[in-house]
C-alpha atoms as an extended CHARMM CRD file, in Angstrom:
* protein
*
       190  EXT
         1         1  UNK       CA             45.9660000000       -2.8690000000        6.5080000000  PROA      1               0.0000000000
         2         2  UNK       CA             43.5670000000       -2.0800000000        3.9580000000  PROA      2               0.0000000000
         3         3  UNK       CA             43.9220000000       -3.1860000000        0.2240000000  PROA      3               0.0000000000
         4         4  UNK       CA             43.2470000000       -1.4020000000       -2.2150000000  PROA      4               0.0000000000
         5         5  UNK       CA             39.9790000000       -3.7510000000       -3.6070000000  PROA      5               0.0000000000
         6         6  UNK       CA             39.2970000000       -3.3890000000        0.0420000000  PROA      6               0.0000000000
         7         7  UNK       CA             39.1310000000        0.1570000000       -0.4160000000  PROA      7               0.0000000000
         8         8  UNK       CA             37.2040000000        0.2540000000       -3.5860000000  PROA      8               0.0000000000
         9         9  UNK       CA             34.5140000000       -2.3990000000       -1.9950000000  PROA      9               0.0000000000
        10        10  UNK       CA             33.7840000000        0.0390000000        0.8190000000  PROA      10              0.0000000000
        11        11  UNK       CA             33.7540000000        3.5310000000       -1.0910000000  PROA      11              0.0000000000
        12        12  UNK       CA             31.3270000000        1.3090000000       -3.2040000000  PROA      12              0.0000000000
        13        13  UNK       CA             29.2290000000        0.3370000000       -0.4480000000  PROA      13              0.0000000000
        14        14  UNK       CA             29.3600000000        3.9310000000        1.1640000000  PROA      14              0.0000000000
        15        15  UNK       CA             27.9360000000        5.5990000000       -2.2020000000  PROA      15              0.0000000000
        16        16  UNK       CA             25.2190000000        2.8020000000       -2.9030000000  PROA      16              0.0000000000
        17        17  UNK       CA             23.9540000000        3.6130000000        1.1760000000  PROA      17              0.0000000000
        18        18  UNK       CA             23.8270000000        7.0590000000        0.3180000000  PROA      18              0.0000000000
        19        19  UNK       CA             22.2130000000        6.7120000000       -2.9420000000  PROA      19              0.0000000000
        20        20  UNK       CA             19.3920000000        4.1440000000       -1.3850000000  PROA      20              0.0000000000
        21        21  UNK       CA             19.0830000000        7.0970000000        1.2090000000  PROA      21              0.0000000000
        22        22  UNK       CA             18.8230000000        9.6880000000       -1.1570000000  PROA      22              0.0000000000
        23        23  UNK       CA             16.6380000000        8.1500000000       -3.5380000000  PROA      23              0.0000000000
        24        24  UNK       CA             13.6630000000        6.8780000000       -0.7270000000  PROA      24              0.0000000000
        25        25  UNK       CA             13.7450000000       10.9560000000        0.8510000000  PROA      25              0.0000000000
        26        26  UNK       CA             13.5120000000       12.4160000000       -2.8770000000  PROA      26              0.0000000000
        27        27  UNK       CA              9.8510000000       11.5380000000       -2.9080000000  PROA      27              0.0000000000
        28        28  UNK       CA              9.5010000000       13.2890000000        0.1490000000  PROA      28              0.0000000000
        29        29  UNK       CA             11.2850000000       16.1520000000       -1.2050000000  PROA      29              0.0000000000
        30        30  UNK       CA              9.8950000000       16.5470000000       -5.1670000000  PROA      30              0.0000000000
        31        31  UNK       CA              6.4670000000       17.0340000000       -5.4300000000  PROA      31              0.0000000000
        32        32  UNK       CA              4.4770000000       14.6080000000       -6.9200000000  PROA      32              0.0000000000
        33        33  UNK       CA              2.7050000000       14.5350000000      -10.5660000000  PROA      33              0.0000000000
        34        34  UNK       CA             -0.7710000000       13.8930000000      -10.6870000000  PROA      34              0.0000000000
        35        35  UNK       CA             -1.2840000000       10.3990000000      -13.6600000000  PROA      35              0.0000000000
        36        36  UNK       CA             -1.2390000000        6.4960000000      -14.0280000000  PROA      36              0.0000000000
        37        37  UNK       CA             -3.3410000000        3.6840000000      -13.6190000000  PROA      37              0.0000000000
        38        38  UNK       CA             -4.6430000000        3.1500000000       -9.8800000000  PROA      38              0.0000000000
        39        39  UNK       CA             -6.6300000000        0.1290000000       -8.4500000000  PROA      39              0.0000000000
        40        40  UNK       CA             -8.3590000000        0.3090000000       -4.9960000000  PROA      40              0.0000000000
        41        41  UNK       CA            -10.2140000000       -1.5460000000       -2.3430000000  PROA      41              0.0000000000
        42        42  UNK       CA            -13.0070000000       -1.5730000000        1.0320000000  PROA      42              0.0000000000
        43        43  UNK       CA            -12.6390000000       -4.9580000000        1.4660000000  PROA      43              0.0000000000
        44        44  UNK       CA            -15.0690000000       -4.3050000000        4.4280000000  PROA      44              0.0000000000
        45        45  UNK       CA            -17.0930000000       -2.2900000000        2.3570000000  PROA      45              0.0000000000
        46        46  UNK       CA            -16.8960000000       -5.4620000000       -0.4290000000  PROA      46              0.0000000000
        47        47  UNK       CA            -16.0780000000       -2.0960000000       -3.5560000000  PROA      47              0.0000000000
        48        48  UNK       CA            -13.5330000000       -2.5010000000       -5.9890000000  PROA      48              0.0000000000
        49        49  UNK       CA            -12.6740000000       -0.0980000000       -8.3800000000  PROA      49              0.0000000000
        50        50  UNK       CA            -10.0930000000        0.9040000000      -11.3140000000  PROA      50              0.0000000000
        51        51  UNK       CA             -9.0410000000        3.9740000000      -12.8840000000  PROA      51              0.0000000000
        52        52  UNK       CA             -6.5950000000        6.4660000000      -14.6460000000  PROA      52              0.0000000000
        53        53  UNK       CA             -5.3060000000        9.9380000000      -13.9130000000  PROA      53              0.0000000000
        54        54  UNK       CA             -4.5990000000       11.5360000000      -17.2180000000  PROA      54              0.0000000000
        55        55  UNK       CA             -2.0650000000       14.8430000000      -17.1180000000  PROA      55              0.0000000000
        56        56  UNK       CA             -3.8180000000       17.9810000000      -18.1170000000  PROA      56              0.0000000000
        57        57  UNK       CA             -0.3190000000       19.7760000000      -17.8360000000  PROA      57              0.0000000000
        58        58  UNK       CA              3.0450000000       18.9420000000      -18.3280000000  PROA      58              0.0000000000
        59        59  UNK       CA              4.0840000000       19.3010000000      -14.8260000000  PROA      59              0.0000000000
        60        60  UNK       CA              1.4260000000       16.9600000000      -13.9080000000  PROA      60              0.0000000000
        61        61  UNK       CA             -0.4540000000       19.7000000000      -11.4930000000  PROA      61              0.0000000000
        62        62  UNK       CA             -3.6850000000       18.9520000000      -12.6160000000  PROA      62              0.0000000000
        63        63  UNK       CA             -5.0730000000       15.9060000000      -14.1280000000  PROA      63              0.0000000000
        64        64  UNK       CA             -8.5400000000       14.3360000000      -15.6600000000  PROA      64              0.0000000000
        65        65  UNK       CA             -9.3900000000       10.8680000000      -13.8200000000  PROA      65              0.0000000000
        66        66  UNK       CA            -12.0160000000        8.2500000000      -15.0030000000  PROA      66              0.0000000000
        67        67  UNK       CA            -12.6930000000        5.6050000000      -12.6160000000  PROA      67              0.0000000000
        68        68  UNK       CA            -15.1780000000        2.2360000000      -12.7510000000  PROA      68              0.0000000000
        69        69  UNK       CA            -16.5550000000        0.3320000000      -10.9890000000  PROA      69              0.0000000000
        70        70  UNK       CA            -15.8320000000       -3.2280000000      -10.4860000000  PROA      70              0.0000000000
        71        71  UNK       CA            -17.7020000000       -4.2950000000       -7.2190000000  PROA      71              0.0000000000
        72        72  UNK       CA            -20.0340000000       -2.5270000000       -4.7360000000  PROA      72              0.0000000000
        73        73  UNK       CA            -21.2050000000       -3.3770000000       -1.2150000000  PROA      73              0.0000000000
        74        74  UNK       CA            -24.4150000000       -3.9820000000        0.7990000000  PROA      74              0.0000000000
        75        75  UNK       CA            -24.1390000000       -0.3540000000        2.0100000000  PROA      75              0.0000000000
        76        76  UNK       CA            -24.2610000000        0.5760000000       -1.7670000000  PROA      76              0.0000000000
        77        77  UNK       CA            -26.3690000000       -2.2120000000       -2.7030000000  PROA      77              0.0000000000
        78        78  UNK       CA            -29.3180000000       -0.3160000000       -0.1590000000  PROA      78              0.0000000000
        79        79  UNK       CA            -28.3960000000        2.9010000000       -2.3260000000  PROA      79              0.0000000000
        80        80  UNK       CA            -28.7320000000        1.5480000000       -5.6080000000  PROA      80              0.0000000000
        81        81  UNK       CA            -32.0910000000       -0.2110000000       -4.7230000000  PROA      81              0.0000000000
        82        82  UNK       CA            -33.3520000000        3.1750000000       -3.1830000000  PROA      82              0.0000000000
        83        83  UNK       CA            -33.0070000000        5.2140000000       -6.7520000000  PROA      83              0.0000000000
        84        84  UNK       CA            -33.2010000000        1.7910000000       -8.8750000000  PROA      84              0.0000000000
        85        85  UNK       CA            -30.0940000000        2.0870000000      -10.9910000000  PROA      85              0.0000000000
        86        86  UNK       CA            -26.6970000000        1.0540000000      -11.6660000000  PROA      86              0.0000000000
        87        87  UNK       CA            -23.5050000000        3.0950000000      -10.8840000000  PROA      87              0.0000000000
        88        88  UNK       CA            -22.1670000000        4.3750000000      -14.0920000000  PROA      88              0.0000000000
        89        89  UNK       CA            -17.8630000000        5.0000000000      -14.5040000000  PROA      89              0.0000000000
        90        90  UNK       CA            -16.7140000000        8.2080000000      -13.0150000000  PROA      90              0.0000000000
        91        91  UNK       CA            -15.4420000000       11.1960000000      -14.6510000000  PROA      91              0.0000000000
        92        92  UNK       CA            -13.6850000000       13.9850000000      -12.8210000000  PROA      92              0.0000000000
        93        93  UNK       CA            -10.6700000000       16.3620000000      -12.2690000000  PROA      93              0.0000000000
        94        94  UNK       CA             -7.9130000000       16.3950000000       -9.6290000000  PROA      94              0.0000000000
        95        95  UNK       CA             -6.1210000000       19.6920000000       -8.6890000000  PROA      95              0.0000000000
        96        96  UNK       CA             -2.5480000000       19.5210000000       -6.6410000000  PROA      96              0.0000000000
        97        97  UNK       CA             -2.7950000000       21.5830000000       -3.4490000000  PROA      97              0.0000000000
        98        98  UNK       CA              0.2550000000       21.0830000000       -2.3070000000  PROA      98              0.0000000000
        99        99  UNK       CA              3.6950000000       18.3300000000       -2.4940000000  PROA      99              0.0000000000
       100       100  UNK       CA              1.6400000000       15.2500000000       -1.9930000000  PROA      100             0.0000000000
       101       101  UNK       CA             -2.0490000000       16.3150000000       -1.8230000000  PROA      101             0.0000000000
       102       102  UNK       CA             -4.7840000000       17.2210000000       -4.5510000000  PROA      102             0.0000000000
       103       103  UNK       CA             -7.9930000000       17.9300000000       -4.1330000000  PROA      103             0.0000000000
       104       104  UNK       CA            -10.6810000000       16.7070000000       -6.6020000000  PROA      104             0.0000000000
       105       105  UNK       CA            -14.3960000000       16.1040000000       -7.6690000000  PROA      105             0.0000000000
       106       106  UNK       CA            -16.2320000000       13.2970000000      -10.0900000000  PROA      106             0.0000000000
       107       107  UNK       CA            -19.4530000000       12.7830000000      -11.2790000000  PROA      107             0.0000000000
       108       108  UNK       CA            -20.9850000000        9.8180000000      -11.6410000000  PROA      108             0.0000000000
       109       109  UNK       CA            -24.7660000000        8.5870000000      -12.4120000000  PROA      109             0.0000000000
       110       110  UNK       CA            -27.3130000000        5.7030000000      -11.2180000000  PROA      110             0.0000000000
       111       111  UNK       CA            -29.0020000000        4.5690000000      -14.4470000000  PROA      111             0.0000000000
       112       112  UNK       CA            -31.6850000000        1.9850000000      -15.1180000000  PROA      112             0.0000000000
       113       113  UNK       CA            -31.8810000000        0.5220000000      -18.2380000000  PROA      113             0.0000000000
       114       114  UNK       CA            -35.3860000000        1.8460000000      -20.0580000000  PROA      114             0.0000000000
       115       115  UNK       CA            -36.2320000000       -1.0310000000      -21.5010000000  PROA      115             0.0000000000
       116       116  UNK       CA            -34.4370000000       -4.5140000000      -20.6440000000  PROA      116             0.0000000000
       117       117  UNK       CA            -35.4590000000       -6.0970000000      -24.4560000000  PROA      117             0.0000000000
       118       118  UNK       CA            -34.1790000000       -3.2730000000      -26.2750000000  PROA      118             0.0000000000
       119       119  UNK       CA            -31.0410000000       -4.1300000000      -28.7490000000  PROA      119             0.0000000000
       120       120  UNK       CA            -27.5650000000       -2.2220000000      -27.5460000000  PROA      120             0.0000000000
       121       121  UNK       CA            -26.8420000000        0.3220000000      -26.5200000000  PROA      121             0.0000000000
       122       122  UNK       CA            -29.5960000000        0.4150000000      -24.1540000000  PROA      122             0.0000000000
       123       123  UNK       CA            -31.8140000000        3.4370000000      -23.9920000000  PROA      123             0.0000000000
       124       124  UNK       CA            -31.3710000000        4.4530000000      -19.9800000000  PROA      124             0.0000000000
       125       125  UNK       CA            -32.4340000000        6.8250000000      -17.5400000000  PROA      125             0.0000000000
       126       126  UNK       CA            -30.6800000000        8.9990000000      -15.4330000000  PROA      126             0.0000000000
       127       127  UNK       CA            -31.9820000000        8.0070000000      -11.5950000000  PROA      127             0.0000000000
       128       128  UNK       CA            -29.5360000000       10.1530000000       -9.4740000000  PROA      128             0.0000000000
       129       129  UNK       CA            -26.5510000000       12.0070000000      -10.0340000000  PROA      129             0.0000000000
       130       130  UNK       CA            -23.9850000000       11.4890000000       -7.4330000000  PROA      130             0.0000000000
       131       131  UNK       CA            -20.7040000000       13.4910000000       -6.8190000000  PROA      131             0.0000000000
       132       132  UNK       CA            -17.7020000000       12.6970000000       -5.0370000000  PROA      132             0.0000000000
       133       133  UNK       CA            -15.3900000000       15.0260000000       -3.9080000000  PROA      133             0.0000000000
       134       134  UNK       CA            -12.2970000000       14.8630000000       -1.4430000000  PROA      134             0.0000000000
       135       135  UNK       CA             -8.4960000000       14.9950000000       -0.7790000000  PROA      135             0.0000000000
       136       136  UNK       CA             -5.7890000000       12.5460000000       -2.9110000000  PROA      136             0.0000000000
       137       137  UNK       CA             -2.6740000000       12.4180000000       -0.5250000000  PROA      137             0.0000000000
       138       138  UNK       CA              0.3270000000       10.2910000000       -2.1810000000  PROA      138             0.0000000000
       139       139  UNK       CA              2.0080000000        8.6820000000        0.3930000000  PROA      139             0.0000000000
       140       140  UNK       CA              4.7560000000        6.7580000000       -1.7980000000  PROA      140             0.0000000000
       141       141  UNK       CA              5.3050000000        6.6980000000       -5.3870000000  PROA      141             0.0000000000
       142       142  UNK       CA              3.0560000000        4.0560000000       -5.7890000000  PROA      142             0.0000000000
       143       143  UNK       CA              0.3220000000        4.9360000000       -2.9810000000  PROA      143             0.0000000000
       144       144  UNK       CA             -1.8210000000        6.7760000000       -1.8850000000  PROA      144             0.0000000000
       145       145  UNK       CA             -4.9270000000        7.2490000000        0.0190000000  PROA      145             0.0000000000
       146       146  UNK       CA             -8.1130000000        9.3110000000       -0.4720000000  PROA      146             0.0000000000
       147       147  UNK       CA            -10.5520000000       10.9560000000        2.0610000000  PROA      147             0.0000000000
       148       148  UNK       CA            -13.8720000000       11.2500000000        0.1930000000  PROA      148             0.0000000000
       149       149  UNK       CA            -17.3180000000       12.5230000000        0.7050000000  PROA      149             0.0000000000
       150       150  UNK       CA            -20.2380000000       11.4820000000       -1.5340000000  PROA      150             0.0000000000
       151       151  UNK       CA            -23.1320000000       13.2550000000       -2.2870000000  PROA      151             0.0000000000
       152       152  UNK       CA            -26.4340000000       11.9620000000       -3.9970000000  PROA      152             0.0000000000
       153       153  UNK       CA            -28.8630000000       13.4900000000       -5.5490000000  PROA      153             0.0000000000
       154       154  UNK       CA            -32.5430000000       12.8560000000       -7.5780000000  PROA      154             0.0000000000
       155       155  UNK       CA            -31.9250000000       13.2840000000      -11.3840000000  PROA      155             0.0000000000
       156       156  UNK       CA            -33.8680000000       16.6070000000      -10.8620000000  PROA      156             0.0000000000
       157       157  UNK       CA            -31.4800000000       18.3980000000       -9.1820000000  PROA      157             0.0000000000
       158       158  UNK       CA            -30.3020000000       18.8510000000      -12.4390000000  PROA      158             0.0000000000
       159       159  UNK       CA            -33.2050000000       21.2570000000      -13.7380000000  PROA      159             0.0000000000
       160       160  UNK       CA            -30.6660000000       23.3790000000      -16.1030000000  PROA      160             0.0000000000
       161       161  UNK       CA            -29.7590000000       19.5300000000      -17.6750000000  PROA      161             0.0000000000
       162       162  UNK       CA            -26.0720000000       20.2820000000      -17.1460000000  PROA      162             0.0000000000
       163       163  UNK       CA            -25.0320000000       17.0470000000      -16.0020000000  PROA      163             0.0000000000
       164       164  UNK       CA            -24.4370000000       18.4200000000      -12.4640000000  PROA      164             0.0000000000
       165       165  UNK       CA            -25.9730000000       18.7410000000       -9.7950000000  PROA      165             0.0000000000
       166       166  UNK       CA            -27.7210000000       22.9010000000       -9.6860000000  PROA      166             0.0000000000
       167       167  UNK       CA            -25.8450000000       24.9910000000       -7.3090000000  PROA      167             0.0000000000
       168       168  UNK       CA            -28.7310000000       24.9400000000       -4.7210000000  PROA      168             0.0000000000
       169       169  UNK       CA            -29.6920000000       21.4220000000       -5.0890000000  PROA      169             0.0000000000
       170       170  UNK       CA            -29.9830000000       19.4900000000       -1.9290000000  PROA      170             0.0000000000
       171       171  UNK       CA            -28.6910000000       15.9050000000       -1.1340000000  PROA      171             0.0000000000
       172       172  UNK       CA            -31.4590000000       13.4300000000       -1.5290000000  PROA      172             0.0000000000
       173       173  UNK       CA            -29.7550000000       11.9000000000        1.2970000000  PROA      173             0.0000000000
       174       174  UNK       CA            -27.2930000000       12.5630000000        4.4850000000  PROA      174             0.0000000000
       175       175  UNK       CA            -23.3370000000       12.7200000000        2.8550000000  PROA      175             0.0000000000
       176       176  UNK       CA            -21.5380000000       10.1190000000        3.1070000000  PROA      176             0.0000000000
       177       177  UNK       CA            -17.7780000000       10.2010000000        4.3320000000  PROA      177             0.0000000000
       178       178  UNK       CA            -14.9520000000        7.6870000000        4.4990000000  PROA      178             0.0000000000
       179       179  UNK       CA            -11.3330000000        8.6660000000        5.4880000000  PROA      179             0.0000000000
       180       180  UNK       CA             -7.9930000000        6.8600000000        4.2170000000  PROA      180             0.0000000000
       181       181  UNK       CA             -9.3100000000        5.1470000000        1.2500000000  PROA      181             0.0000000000
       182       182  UNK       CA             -6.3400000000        3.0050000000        0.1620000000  PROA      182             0.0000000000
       183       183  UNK       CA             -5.4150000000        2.9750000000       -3.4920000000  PROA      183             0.0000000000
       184       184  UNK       CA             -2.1760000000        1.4310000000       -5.3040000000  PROA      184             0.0000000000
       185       185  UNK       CA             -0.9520000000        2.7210000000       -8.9750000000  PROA      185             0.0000000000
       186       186  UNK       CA             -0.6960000000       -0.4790000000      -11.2360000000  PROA      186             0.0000000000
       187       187  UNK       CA              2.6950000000       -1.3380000000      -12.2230000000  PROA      187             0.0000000000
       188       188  UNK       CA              4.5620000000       -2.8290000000      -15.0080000000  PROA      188             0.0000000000
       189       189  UNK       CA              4.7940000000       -6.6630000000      -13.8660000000  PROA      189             0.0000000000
       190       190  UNK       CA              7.7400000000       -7.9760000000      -15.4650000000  PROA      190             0.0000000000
């Protein structure tokens, strides 16, 4: 026969099973809101990078992201010595398409320091303007991957000296496309 702290212990157990349960679907069944700090990795690709997602809304449907740069690859090394510059941060929006997925676009430059002697800030140039654009799908509350496509262009594609690319500019080079970019929102380490 059952007692009654016997009882208790397994009505106890029972409604922490179903809470566990219910809390690990509700991501699956909220949608999420765009906003936080991310970091993210190619280890293959040796990038690093580091950003924030900054509501534009309350509900968190759209959102303004700046990323930067922390490391860059040979593949990117090859690009960088091609138009002689530097990868600037990022700057860009994000959009929710659906429960778990936004699209989005950022801009980012290559610049090359004008004059190496000069005293800071250091006068630059504008080398290429390059855009990425893609697909943010949150796959947990504190992941998510991205599938991205990257555009470059010469700093004259930008003949109207909007910061953008012109509507009928053309790619100095083939785009470039990577699938399930891995990225991980920073937490609170306690």
């Amino acid at each position: 026969m059952l007692s009654k702290k016997n009882i208790a212990l397994t009505i106890l157990a029972a409604a922490g099973g179903t809470l566990l349960i219910l809390s690990q679907s509700a991501f699956q069944e909220r949608p999420n809101a765009l906003g936080g700090a991310w970091v993210g990795q190619i280890p293959e690709l040796g990038m690093h990078w580091c950003g924030i997602h900054a509501p534009l809304d309350p509900a968190g449907k759209t959102a303004a992201l700046k990323w930067q740069w922390v490391t860059v690859g040979p593949q990117f090394t090859g690009l960088l010595a091609q138009f002689g510059g530097l990868p600037s941060d990022c700057v860009g929006e994000l959009e929710m398409i659906d429960r778990h997925t936004a699209r989005y676009t950022e801009v980012f430059y290559l610049v090359t320091p004008a004059d190496l002697k000069a005293v800071p800030p250091i006068p630059s140039v504008v080398t290429g303007i390059l855009v990425l654009k893609g697909t943010w799908h949150q796959t947990g509350p504190d992941t998510a991957y991205s599938d991205d496509t990257l555009l470059v262009y010469t700093a004259d594609a930008d003949a109207d000296h909007d910061g953008l690319p012109d509507p009928k500019a053309v790619p100095a080079i083939p785009p470039m496309s990577f699938s399930k970019t891995p990225h991980h929102r920073v937490p609170i380490l306690r």
